[in-house]
Backbone bond lengths (Angstrom), bond angles and torsions (degrees), N, CA, C in turn:
res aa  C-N    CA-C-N  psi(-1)  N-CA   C-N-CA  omega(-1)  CA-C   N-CA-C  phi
1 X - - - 1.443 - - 1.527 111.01 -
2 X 1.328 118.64 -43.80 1.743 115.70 164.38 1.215 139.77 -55.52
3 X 1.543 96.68 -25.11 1.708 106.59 146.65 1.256 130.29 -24.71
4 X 1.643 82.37 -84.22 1.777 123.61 -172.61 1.418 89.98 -32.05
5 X 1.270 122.98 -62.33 1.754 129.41 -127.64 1.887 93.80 -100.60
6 X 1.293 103.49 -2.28 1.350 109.47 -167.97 2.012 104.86 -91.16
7 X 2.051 81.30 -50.98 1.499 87.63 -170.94 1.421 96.96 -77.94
8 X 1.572 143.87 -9.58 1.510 120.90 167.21 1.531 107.94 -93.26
9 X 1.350 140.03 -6.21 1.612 136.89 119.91 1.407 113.57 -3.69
10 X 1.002 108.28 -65.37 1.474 118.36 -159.79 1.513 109.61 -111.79
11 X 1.292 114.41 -6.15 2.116 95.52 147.53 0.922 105.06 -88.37
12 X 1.721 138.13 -33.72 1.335 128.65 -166.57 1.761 110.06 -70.06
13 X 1.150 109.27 -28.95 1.877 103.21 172.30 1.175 95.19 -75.64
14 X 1.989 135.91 -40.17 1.234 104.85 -151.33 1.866 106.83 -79.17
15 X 1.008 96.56 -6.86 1.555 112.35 174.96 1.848 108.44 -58.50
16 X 1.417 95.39 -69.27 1.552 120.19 -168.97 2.104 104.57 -53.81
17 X 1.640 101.95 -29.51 1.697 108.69 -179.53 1.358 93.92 -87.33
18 X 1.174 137.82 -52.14 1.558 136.91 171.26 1.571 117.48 -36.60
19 X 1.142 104.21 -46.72 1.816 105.61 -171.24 1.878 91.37 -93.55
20 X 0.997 157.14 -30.00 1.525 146.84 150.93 1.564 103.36 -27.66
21 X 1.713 110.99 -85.50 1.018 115.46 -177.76 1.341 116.31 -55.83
22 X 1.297 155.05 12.16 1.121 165.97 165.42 1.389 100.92 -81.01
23 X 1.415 110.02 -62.06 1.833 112.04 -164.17 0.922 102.85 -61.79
24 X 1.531 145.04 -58.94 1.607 130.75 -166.31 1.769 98.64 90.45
25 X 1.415 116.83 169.84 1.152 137.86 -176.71 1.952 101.92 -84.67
26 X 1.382 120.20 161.56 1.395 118.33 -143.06 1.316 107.11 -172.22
27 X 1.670 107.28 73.01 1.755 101.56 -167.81 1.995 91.39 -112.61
28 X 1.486 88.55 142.87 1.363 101.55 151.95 1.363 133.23 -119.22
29 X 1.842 117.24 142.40 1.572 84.79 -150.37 1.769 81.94 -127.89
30 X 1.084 114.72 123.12 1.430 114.00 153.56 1.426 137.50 -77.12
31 X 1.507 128.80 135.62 1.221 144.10 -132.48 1.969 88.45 -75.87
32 X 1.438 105.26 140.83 1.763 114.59 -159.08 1.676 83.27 -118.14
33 X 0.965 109.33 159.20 1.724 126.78 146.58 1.411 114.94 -160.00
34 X 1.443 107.87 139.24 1.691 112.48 -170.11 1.825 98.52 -135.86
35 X 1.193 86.42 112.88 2.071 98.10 -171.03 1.576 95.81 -90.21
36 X 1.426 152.65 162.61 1.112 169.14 -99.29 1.747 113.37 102.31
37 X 1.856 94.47 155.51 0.958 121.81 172.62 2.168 118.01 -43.37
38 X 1.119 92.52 -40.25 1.250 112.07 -150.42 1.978 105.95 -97.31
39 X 1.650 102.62 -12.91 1.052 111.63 174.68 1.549 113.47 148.60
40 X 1.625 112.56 -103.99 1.583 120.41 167.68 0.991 101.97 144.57
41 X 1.468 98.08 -171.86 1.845 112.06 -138.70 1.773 76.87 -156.06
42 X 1.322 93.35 132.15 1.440 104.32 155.69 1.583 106.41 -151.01
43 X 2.016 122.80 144.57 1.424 98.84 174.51 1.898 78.66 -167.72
44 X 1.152 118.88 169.60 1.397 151.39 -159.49 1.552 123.51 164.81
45 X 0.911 82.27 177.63 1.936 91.24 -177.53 1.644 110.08 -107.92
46 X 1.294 102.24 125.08 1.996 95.09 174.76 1.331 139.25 -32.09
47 X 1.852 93.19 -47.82 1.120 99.18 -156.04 1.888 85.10 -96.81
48 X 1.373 112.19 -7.42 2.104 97.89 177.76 1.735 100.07 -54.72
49 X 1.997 91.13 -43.68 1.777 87.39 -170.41 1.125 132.86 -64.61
50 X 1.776 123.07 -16.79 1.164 147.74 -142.24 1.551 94.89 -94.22
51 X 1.580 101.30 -49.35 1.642 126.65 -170.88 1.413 104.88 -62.03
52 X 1.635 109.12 -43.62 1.437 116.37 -144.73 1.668 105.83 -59.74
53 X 1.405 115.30 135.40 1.899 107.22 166.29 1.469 121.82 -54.60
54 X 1.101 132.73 -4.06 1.427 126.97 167.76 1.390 121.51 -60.05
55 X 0.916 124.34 -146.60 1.962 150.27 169.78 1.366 120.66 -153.72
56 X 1.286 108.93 12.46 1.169 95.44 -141.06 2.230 95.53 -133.50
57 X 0.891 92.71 -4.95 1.875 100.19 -165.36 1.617 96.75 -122.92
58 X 1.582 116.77 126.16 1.452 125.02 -175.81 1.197 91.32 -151.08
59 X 1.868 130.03 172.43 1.234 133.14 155.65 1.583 91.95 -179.43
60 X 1.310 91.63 156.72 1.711 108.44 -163.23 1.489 101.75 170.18
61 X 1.685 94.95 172.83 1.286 93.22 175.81 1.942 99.41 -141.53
62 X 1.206 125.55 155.79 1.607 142.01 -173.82 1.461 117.09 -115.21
63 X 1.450 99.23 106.98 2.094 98.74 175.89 1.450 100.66 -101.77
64 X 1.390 95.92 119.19 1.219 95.66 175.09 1.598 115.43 -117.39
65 X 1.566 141.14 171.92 1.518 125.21 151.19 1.392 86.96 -139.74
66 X 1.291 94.68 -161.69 1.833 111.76 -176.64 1.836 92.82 -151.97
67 X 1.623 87.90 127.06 1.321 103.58 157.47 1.602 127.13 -33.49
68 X 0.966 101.01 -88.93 1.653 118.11 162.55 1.093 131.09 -27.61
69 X 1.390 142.89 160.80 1.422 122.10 161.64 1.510 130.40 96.22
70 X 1.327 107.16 -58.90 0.893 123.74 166.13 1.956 101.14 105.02
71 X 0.991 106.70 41.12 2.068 111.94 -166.92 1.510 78.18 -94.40
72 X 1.393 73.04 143.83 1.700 105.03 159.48 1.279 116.96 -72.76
73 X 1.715 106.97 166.61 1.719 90.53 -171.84 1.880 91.46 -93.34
74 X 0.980 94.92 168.90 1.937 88.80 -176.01 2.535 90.37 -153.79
75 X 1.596 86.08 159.98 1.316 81.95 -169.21 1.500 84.41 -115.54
76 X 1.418 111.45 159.04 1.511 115.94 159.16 1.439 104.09 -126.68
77 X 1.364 139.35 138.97 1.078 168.18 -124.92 1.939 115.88 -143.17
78 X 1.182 135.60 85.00 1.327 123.49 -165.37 1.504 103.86 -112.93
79 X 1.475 114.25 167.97 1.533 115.56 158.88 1.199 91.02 -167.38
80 X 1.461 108.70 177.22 1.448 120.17 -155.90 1.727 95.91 -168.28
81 X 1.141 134.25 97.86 1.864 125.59 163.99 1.732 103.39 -77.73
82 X 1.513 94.85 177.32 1.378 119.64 -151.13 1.570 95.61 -66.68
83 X 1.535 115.47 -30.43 1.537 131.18 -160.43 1.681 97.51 -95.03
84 X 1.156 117.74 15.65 1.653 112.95 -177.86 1.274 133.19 65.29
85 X 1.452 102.59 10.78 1.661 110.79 168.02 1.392 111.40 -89.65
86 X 1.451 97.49 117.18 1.406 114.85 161.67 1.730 131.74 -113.88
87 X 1.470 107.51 146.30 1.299 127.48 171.31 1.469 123.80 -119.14
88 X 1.305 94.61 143.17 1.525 92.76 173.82 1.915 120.59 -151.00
89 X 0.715 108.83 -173.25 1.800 104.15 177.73 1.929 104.20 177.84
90 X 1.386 83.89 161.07 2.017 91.59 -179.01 1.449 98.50 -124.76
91 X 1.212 115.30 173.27 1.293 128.45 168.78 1.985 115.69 -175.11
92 X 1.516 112.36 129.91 1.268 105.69 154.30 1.840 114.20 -101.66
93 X 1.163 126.96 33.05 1.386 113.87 147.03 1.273 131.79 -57.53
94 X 1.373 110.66 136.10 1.331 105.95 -166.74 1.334 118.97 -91.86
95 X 1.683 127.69 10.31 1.181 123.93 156.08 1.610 125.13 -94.12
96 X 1.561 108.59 -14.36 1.055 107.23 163.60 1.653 122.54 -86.02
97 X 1.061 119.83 -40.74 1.655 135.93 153.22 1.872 90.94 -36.09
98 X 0.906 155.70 -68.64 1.800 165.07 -175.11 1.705 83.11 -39.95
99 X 1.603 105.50 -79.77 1.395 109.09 -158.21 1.646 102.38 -58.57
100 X 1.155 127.03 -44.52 1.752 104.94 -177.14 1.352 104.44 -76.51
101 X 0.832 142.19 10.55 1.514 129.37 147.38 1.731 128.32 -75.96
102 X 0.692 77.32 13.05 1.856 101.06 -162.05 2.153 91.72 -107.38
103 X 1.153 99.49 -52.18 1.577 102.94 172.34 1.354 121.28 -13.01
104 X 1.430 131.54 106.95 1.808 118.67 174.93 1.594 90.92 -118.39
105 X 1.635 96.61 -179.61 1.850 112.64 -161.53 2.327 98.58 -61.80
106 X 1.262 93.52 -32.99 1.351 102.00 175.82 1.551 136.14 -100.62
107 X 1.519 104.57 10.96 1.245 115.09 154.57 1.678 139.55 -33.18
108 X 1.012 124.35 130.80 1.751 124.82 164.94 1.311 104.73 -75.05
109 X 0.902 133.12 142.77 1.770 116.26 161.34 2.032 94.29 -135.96
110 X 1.403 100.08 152.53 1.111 136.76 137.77 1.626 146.29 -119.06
111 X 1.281 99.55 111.13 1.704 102.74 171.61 1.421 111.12 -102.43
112 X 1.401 92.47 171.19 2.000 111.36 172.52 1.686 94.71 -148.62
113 X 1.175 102.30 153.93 1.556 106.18 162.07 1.705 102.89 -151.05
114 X 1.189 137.04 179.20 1.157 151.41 -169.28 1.822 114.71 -116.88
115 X 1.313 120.10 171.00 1.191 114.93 -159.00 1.862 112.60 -69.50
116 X 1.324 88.99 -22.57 1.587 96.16 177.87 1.796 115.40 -87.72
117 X 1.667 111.49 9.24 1.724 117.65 160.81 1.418 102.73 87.93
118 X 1.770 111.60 9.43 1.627 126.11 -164.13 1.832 83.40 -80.05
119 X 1.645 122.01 136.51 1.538 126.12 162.77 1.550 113.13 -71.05
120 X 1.572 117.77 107.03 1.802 110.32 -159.43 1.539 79.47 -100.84
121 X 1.162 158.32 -42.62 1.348 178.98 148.81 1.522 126.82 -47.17
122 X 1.145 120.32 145.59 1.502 128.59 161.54 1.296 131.53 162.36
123 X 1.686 117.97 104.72 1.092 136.84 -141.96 1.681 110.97 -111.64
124 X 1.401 125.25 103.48 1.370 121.13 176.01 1.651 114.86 -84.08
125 X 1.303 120.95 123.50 1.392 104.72 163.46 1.427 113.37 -92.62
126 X 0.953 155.74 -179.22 1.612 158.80 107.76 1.656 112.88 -82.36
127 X 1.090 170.20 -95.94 1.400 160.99 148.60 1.271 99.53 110.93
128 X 1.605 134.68 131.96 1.518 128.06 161.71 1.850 103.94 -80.33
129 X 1.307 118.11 -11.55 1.547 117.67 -171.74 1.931 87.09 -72.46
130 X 1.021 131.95 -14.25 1.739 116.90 -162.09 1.527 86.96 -102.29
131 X 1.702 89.46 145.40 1.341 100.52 176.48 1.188 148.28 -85.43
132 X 1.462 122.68 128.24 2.177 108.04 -149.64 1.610 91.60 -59.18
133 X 1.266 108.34 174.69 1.728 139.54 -166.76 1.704 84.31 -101.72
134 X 1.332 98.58 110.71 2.039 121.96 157.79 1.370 90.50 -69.81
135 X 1.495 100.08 146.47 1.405 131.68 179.20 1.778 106.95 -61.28
């Protein structure tokens, strides 16, 4: 009988270590903004905001150019938290213009911009711990 109770001991952990290592790490990140003298910082994950039950929390960033004209392509960068603080900043640098192209539906992002709304910053994560964007 100490067997028995021994060898189902030991499928039931190897079960219980199987489904751990199965889940993986599992962050949700709601959309941040931090206003200062010096400029700010805003950053979240797409798909936390996408997920989130509000209406009210988004962040991303937009490359845009124009045919015509001859404009540069330039990115604009937005976010928005649950409490209605928003940040934003532009930029035609061309390493930050590189990095928001890089942006997918499940991205982390971090921005910064400076007092004049210039993008000094911009941070892509990819991570399997962030959570994909529900339909």
């Amino acid at each position: 009988m100490n067997k028995h109770i021994m060898k189902w001991a030991g499928v039931t952990a190897a079960v219980l270590i199987g489904a751990t290592a199965w889940a993986g790490a599992k962050l949700a990140s709601n959309v941040a903004v931090a206003i200062g003298g010096s400029g700010g910082t805003a950053w979240g994950s797409l798909a936390g905001a996408r997920n989130s039950p509000d209406t009210t929390q988004y962040i991303g960033c937009n490359v845009y150019g124009y045919a015509t004209g001859g404009g540069t392509p330039r990115v604009l960068c937005t976010a928005n938290t649950v409490a209605g603080v928003y940040g934003t900043c532009s930029s035609t640098d061309p390493v930050i213009l590189e990095t928001a192209r890089s942006i997918g539906d499940d991205s982390f992002i971090e921005f910064q911009w400076n007092p004049t709304g210039r993008c000094t910053y911009l941070l892509v994560t990819k991570f399997s711990y962030y959570e994909p964007k529900l339909f």
